[in-house]
C-alpha positions as CSV (number, residue, x, y, z in Angstrom):
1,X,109.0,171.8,72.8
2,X,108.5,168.0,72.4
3,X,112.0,166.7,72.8
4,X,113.0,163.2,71.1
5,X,113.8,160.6,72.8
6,X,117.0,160.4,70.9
7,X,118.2,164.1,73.0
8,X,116.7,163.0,76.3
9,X,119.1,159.6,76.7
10,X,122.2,161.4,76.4
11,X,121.3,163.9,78.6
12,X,120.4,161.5,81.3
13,X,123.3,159.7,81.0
14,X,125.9,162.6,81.2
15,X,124.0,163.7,84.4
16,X,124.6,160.5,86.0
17,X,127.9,160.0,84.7
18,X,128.9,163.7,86.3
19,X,127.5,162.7,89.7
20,X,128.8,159.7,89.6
21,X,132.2,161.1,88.8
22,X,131.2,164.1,92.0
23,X,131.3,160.9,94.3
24,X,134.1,158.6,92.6
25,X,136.7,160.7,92.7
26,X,137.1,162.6,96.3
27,X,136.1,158.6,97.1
28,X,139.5,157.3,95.7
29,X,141.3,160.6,96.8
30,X,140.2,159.2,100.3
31,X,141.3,155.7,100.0
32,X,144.4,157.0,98.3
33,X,145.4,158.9,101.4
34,X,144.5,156.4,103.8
35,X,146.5,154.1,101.7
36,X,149.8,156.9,102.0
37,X,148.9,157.4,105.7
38,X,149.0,153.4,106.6
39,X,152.5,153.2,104.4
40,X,153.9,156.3,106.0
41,X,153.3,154.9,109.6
42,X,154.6,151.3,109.1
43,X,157.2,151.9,107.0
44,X,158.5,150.1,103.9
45,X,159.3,146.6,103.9
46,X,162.3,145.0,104.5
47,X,163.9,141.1,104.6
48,X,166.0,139.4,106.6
49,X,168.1,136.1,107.3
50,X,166.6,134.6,109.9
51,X,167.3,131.5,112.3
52,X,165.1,129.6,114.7
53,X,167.3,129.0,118.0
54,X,165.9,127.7,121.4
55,X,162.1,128.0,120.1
56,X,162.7,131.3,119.6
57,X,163.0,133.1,115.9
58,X,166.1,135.9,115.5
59,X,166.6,138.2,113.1
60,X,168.7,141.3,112.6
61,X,167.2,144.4,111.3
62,X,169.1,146.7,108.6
63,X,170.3,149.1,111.1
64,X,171.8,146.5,113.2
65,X,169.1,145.9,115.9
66,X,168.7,142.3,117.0
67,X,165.3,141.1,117.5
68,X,163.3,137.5,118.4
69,X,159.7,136.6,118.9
70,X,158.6,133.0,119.7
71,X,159.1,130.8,116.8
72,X,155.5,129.5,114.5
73,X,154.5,126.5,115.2
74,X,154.2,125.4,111.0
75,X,157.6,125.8,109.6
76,X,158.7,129.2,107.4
77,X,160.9,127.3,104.5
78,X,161.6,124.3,103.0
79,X,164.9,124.2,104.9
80,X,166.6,125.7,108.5
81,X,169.5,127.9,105.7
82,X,166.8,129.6,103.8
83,X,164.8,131.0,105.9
84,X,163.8,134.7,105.6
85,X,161.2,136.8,107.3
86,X,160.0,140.0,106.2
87,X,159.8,143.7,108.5
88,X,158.7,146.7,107.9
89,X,161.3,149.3,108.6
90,X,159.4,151.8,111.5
91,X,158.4,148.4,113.6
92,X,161.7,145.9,113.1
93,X,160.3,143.7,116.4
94,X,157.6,142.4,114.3
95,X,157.8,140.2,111.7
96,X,155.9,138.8,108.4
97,X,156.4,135.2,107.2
98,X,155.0,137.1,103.7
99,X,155.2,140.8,102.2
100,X,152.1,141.6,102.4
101,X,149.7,143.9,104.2
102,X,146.3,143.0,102.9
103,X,145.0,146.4,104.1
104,X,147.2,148.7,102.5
105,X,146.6,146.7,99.7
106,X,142.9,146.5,99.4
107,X,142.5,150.6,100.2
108,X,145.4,150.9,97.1
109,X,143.0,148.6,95.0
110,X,140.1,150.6,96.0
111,X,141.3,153.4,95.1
112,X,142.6,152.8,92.1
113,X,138.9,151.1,91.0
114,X,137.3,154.6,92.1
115,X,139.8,156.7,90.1
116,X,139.1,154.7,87.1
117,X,135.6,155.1,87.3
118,X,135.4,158.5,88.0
119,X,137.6,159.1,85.1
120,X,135.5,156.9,83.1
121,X,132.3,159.1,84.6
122,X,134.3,162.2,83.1
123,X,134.9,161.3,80.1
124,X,131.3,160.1,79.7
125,X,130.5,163.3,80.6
126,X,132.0,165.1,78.5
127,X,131.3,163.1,75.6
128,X,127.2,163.4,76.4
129,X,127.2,166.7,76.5
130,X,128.9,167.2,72.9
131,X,126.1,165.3,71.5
């Protein structure tokens, strides 16, 4: 009945390694789906040719809407001919002087981070509980 320490560690550690893969994974299924749910809503993103007339900034979306906002204050390129802003495609009237949306982003990353290391918690797992 006296168990070595030798069969006790990798039993401990595939136990934490399955619970830890119980909570990682539905975790980074959730961020996952938040991340689909934020895309779906906005939209993709799109660019377009822009110009700054009257203080005002004017761009035309792909499907031929025309659209301005009140031009930034710092300047969007190096020159008046290259300037480019960036839309998604369900809201056109607002506009991104980068592609990026740092929350769709960071749940993506998140997610991603979980699903490794509940795969990671699987395989260790598995792997305890062969020895």
């Amino acid at each position: 009945m006296d168990e070595t320490p030798a069969l006790v560690i990798p039993e401990a550690v595939g136990a934490v390694a399955e619970l830890l893969s119980w909570v990682a994974l539905p975790v980074a299924l959730v961020f996952a789906l938040v991340a689909v749910l934020i895309r779906l809503t906005r939209g993709g993103w799109d660019e377009a040719a822009a110009v700054i007339v009257d203080g005002e900034l004017r761009w035309m979306a792909a499907d031929g809407s025309f659209h301005s906002a009140p031009a930034p204050e710092h300047p969007l390129a190096a020159s008046a001919d290259d300037l480019h802003v960036f839309y998604r495609t369900r809201r056109p009237d607002l506009w991104y002087p980068t592609k990026v949306a740092h929350d769709e982003r960071t749940c993506r990353v998140i997610a991603i981070l979980f699903l490794v290391i509940g795969i990671v918690s699987v395989v260790v797992s598995l792997v305890a509980s062969l020895m």
